[in-house]
C-alpha positions in Angstrom: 0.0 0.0 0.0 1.5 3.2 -1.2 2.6 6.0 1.4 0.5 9.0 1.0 0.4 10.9 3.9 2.6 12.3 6.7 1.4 9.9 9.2 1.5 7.0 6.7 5.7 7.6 6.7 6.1 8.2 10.7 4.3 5.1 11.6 6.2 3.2 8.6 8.5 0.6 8.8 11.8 1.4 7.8 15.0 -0.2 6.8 18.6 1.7 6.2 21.4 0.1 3.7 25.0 1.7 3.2 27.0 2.9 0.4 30.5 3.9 1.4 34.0 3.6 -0.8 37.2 3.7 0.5 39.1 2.4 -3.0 40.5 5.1 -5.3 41.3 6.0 -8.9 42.1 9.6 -10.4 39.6 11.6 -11.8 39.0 14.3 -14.0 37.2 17.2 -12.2 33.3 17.7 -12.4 32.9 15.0 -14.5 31.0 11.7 -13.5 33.1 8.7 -12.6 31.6 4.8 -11.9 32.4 4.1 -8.3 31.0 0.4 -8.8 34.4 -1.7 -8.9 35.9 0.5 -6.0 36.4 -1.2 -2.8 34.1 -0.3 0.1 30.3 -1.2 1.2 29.2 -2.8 -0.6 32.4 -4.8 -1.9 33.6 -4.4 -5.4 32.0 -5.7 -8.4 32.8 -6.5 -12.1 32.8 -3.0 -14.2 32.0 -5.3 -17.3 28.5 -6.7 -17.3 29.4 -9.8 -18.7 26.2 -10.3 -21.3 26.6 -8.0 -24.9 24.1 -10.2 -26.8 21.0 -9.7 -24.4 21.8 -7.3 -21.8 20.9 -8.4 -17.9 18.7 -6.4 -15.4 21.2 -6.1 -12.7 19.4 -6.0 -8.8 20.6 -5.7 -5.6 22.0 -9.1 -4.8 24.5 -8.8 -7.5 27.9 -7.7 -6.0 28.7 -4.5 -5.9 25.4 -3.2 -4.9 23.8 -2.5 -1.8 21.7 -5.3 -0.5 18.1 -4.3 0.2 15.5 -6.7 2.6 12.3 -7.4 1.8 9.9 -5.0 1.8 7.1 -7.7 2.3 4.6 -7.0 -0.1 4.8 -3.5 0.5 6.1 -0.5 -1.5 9.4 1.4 -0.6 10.6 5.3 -0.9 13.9 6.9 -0.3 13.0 8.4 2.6 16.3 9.9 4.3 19.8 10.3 3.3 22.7 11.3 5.1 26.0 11.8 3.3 29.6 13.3 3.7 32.8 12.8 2.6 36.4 13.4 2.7 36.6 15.5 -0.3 34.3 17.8 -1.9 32.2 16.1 -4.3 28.3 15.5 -6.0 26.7 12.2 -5.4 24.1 11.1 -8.1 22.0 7.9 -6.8 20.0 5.9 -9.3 18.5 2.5 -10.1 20.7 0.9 -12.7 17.5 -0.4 -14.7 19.6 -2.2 -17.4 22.8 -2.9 -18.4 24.5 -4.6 -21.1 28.5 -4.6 -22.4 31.5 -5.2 -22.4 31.6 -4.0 -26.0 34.7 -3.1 -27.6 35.5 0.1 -29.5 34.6 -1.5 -32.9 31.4 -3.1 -32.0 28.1 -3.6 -33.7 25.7 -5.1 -32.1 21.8 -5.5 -32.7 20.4 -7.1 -28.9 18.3 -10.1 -28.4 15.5 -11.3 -26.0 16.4 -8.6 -23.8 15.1 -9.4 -20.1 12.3 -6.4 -19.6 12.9 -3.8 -16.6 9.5 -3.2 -16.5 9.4 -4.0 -13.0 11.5 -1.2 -12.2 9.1 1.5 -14.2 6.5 3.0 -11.5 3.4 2.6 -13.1 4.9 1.2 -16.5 6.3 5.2 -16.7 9.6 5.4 -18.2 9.8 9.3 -18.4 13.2 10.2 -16.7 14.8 6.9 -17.5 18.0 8.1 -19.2 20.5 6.4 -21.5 24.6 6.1 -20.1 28.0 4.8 -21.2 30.4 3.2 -18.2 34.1 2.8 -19.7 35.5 -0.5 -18.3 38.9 -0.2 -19.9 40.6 3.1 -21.2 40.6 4.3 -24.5 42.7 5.9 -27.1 41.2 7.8 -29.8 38.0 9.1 -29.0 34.5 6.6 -28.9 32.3 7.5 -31.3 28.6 5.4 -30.5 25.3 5.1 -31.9 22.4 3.4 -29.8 19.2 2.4 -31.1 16.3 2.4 -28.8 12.1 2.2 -28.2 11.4 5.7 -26.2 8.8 5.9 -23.1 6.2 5.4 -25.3 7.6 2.1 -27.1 8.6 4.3 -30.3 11.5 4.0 -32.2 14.4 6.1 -31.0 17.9 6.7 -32.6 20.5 8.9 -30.6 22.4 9.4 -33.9 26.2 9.1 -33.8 27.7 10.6 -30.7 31.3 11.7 -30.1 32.4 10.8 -26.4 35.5 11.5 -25.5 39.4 9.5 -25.0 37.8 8.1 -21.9 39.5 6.5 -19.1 38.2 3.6 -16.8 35.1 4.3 -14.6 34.5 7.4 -16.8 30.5 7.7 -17.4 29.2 9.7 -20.0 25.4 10.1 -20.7 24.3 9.9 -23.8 21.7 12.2 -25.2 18.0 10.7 -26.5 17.1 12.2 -29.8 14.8 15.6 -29.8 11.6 14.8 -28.6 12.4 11.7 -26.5 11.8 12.0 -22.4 13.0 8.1 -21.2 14.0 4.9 -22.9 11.8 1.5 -22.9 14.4 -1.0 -24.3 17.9 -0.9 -25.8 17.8 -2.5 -29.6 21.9 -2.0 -30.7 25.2 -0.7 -30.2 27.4 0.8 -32.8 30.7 2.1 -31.7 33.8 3.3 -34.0 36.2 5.9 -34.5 38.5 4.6 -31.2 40.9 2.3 -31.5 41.6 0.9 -27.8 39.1 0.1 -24.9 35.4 -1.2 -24.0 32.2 -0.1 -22.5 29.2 -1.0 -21.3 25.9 0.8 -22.2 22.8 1.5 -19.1 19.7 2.7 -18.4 19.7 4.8 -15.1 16.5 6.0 -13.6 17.3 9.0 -11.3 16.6 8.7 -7.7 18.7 11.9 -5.7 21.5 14.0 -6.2 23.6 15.8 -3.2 26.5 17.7 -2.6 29.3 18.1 -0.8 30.5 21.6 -0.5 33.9 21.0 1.7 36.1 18.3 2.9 34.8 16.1 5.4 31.4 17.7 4.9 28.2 16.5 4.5 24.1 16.8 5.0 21.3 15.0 5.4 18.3 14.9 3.2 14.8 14.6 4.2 12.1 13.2 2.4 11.5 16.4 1.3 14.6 16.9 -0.3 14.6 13.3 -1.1 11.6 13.6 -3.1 10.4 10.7 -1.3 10.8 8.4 -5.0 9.6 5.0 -5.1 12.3 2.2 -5.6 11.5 -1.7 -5.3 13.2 -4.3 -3.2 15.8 -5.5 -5.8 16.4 -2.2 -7.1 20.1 -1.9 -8.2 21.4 1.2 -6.4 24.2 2.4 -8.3 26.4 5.9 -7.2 28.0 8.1 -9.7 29.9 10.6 -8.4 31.4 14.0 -9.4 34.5 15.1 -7.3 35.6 18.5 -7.2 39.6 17.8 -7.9 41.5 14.6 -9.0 40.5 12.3 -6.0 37.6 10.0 -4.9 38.2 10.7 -1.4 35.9 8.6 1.1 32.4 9.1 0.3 29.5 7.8 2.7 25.7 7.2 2.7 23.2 6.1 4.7 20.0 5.4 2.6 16.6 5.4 4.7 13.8 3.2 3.0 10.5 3.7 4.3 7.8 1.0 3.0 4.6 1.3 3.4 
């Protein structure tokens, strides 16, 4: 039963999961940077998804993301989050929907039986739902990559060939729908070229919360009014990208608050 009222969420019951890293790489500045394969909690996982034919829809049990409990029968919402870290920094949360790669620089490849994330669409709404690239191994030269797709309303899509950039591992890049388009239903093919070094995988992200860190060894915490209070589902894949301010990671913490109700 859905949360709809102020006294639904105090008398809810809630649960709270962690996301913290304490592995590094260097970073570019202001740019967004995959934080999946760093070590922490949760543990590392594998930056390459492992399926380019089909694509998987990755969920919480899978390492590397934070392990949800059951929300028996009932639905969940990001309630609270408190954050911080050792460096100043932007933290952008979302529900890694789908995922599908390692595909190398050259690739062309038109997708099969993909698994559905319906599930993971409130209300079968897929407004919002945007369209990323995760490097899992540098490149040289810079990615040029074409995705065809069905938009929010199950309509053909084409994001045209986009130039990326020389990306280096755990880089992210998002990848702009074509005019017109608000979300993304289903991935149909890859095309990469131009590059002559490295692989990628390709995702669907649906936005949860952003926050930031304004000094070192900040932090704040979030409400569910600065939450937004959105709706995620028990094996949601909770996925962090985050944005630091100079060359370094740092030590980035959350604690995530789920209310279900």
């Amino acid at each position: 039963m859905a949360i709809t009222t102020l006294d639904g969420y105090i008398g809810a019951a809630k649960q709270r999961t962690t996301w913290m890293k304490t592995g590094t790489r260097t970073v570019v500045a202001a740019l967004p940077y995959s934080t999946f394969d760093l070590a922490g909690n949760p543990g590392v996982g594998a930056l390459a998804i492992g399926n380019t034919a089909n694509g998987l829809v990755p969920i919480d049990s899978t390492a590397g993301y934070p392990v949800l409990s059951s929300f028996s029968g009932q639905s969940g919402y990001l309630s609270k989050v408190e954050f911080g870290s050792s460096v100043p920094c932007c933290l952008d949360l979302y529900d890694r929907v789908f995922a599908c790669g390692a595909y190398t620089f050259s690739s062309n490849v038109t997708l099969a039986t993909q698994p559905s994330y319906a599930g993971r669409a409130v209300g079968g709404n897929y407004n919002g739902f945007q369209l990323w690239l995760e490097a899992v191994t540098a490149f040289t030269g810079i990615l040029n990559v074409r995705v065809t797709y069905l938009d929010q309303d199950g309509n053909a899509g084409d994001t045209g060939v986009v130039a990326t950039l020389a990306l280096p591992i755990g880089r992210c890049f998002q990848i702009p729908l074509a005019a017109g388009d608000s979300g993304i239903s289903k991935i149909v093919s890859v095309v990469a070229s131009v590059a002559t070094v490295g692989t990628f995988n390709v995702m669907v992200l649906r936005p949860l919360w952003f926050g930031r860190i304004i000094s070192a060894n900040g932090g704040d915490t979030h409400d569910l009014l600065k939450t937004g209070f959105p709706q995620i589902f028990e094996d949601s894949a909770l996925y962090m990208l985050l944005y630091a301010d100079s060359t370094a990671v740092g030590l980035p913490d959350c604690s995530l608050q789920i209310a279900m109700g």
